[in-house]
C-alpha positions as CSV (number, residue, x, y, z in Angstrom):
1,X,-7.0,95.7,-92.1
2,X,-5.6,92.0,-91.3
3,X,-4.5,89.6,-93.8
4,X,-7.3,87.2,-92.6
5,X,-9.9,89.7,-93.6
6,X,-8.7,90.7,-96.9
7,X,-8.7,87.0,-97.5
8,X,-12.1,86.5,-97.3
9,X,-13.2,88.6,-100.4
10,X,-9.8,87.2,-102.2
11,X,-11.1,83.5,-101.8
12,X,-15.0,84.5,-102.3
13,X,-13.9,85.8,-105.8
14,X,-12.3,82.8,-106.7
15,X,-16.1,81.4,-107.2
16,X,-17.3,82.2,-110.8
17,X,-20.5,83.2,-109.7
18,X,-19.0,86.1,-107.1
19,X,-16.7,87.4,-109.8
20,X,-19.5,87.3,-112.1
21,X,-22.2,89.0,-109.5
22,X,-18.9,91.7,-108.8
23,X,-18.1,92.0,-112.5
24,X,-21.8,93.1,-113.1
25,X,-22.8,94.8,-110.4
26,X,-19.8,96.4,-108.0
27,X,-19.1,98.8,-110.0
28,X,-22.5,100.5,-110.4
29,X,-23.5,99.4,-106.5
30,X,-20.1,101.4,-105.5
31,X,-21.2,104.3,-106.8
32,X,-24.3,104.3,-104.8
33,X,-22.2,103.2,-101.7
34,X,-20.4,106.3,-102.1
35,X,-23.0,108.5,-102.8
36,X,-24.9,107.3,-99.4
37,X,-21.7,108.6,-98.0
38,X,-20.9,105.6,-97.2
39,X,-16.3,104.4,-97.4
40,X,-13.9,101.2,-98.0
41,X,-14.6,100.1,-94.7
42,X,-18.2,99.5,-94.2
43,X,-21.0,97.2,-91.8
44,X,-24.2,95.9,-92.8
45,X,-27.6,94.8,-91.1
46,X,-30.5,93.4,-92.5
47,X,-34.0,93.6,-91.3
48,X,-36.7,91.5,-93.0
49,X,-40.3,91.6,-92.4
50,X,-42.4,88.9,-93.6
51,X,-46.2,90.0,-94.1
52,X,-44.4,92.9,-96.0
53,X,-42.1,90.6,-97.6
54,X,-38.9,93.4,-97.5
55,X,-35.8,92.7,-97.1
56,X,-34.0,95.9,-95.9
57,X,-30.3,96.4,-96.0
58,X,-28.7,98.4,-93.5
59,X,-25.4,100.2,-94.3
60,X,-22.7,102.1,-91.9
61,X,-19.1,103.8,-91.9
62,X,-17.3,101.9,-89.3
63,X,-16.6,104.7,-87.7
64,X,-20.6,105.5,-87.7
65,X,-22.6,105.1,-84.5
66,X,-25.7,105.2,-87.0
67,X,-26.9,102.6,-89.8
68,X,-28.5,104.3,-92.9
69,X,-31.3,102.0,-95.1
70,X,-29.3,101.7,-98.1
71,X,-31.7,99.3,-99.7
72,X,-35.0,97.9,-100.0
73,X,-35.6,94.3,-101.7
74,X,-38.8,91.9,-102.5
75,X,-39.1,88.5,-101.1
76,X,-39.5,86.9,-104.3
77,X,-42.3,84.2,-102.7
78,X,-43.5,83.3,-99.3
79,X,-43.8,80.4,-97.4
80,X,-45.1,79.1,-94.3
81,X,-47.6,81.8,-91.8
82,X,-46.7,84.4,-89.4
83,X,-45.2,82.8,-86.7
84,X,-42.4,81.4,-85.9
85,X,-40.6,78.3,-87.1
86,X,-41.1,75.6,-84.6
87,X,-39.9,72.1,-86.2
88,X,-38.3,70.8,-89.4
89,X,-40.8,70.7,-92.2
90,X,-43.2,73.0,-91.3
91,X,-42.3,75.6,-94.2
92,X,-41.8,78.3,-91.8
93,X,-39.3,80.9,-92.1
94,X,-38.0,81.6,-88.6
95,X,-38.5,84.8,-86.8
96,X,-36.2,86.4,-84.5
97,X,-32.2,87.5,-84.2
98,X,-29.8,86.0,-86.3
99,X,-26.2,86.5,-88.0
100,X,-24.7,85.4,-91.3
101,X,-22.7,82.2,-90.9
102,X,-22.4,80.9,-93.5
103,X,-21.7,82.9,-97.6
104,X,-22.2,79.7,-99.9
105,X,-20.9,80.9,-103.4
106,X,-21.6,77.1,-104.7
107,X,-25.1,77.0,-104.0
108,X,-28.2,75.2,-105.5
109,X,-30.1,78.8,-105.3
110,X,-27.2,80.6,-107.3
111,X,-25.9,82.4,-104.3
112,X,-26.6,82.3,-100.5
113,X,-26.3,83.4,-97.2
114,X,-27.0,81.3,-94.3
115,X,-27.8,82.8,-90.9
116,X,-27.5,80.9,-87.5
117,X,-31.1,79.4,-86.9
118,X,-31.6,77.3,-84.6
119,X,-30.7,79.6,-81.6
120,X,-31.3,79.0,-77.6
121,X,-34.4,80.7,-77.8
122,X,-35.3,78.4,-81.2
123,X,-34.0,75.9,-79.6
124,X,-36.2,76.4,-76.6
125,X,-39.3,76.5,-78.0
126,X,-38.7,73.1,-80.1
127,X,-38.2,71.4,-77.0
128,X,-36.2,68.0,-76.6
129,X,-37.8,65.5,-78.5
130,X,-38.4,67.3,-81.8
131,X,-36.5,68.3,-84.8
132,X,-36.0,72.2,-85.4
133,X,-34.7,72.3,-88.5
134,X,-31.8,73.9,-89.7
135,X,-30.6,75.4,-93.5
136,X,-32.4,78.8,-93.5
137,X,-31.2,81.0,-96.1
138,X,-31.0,84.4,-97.5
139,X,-31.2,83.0,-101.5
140,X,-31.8,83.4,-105.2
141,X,-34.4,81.2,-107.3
142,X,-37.5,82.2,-106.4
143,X,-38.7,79.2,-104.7
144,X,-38.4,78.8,-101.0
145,X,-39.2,76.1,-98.1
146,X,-38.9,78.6,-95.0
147,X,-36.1,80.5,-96.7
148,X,-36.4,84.2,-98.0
149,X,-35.5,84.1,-101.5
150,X,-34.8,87.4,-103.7
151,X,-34.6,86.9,-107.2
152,X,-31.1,85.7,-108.8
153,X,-30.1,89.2,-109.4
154,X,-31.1,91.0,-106.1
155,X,-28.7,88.4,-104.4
156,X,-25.9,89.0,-106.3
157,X,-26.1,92.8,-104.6
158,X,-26.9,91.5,-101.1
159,X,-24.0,88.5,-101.1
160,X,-21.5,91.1,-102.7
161,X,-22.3,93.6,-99.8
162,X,-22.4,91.0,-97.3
163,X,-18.8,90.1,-98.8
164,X,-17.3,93.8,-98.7
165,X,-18.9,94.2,-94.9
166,X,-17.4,90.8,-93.8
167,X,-13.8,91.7,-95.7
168,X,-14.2,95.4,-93.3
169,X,-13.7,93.5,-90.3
170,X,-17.7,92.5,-89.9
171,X,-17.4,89.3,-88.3
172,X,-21.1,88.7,-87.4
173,X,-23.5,90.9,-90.1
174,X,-27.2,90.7,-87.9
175,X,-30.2,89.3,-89.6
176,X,-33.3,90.3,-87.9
177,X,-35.9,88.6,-88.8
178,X,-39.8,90.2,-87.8
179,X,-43.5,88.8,-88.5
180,X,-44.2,92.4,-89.4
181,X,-43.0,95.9,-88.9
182,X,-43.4,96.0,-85.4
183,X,-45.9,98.9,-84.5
184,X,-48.5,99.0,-82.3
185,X,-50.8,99.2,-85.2
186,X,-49.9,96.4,-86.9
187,X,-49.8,94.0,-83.0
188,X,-53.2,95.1,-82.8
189,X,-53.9,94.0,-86.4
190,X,-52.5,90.7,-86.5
191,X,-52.3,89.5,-82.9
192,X,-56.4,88.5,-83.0
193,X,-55.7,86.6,-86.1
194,X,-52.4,85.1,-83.9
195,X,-53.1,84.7,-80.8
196,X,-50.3,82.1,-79.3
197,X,-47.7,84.4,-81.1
198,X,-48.6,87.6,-79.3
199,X,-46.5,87.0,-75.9
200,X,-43.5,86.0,-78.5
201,X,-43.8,88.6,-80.7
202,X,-43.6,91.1,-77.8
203,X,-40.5,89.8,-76.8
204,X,-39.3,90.9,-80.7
205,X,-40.8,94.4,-80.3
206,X,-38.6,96.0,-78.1
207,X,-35.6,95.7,-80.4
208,X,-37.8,97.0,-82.9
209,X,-38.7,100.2,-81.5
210,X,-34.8,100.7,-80.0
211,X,-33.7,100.6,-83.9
212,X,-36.2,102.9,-85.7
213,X,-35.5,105.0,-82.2
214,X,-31.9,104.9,-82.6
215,X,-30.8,103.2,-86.4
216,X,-28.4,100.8,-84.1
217,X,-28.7,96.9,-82.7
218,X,-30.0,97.1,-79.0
219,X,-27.8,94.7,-77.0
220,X,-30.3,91.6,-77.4
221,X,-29.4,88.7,-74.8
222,X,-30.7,85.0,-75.2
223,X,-31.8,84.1,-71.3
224,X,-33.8,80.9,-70.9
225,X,-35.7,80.8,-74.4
226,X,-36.5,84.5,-74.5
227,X,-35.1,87.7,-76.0
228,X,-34.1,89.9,-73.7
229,X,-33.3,93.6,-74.9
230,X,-30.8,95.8,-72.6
């Protein structure tokens, strides 16, 4: 492991709240890690789905071709509709693929993770002459304007696993973020109540499937607004 990457954890737990968050919780969440099976140098993927409000968190060895679901949190409260978010200030938490870009260890929500909204195909829908909005976050506090927020104590465990995957070598942890679980059950359920969302949310689906298929990423492409799944 690089110098760079052990770095990253090293200057994270300079921030009170990270050392506090590993002080009271590594220990215990390393034991579960391990139990899982799971060593040092692990990734991470998180899956969310917003009419369940879940926020799953993917674990797996480096050496793994397979993520395991190592854990299962609430959203904490809800904003916006199904749907995706389309301009700033419509209280809509986006929906699509994403990555952590940002770990914020000073933030106004005790701790949070930023993930790369807007993207092309975000981008794409907004069009030209609007605003998309930007600041979407994984947080604590349990308020939220298009964000998902877990309570203060659920993000300690998601930043501090997002910190030890990043420190492994993880450069871009994927946030996937889905109306719904994707079934065909659940298309048929809310597409009549969404009707303009259905052509989008099929684009969404295939991914979906190709994961609970095969507990990895499909390659997903950005071509000309769209997801595209190889």
């Amino acid at each position: 492991m690089s110098n760079a990457q052990n770095n990253f954890k090293a200057t994270q737990i300079k921030f009170e709240r990270v050392e506090k968050a590993y002080k009271e919780k590594w220990k215990t969440l390393q034991k579960f890690v391990k139990a899982d099976g799971f060593g040092n140098d692990f990734s991470m993927l998180v899956n969310a789905y917003k009419a369940e409000g879940k926020l799953e968190i993917w674990l797996k060895n480096n050496s793994d071709k397979k993520y395991k679901l190592f854990r299962t949190y609430d959203f904490c409260a809800h904003s916006g509709k199904l749907g995706p978010k389309v301009i700033e200030g419509d209280g809509q938490t986006p929906e699509g693929f994403y990555y952590i870009n940002v770990f914020n260890p000073m933030s106004n929500f005790h701790l949070s993770l930023g993930v790369n909204y807007p993207n092309s195909v975000d981008l794409a829908r907004t069009g030209k002459d609007r605003k998309p909005g930007s600041d979407i976050y994984i947080h604590g506090n349990c308020v939220t304007v298009g964000c998902i927020p877990l309570t203060d104590e659920k993000i300690k465990e998601v930043y501090i696993l997002g910190v030890e995957a990043r420190n492994s070598g993880q450069e871009k942890i994927p946030v996937n973020i889905y109306p719904f679980k994707m079934t065909e059950g659940n298309l048929k359920k809310y597409g009549p109540q969404f009707p303009s969302q259905v052509s989008f949310w099929k684009t969404l689906q295939p991914a979906y499937l190709n994961f609970e298929k095969h507990k990895n990423l499909a390659d997903i492409k950005e071509v000309k607004g769209k997801y595209i799944v190889r």
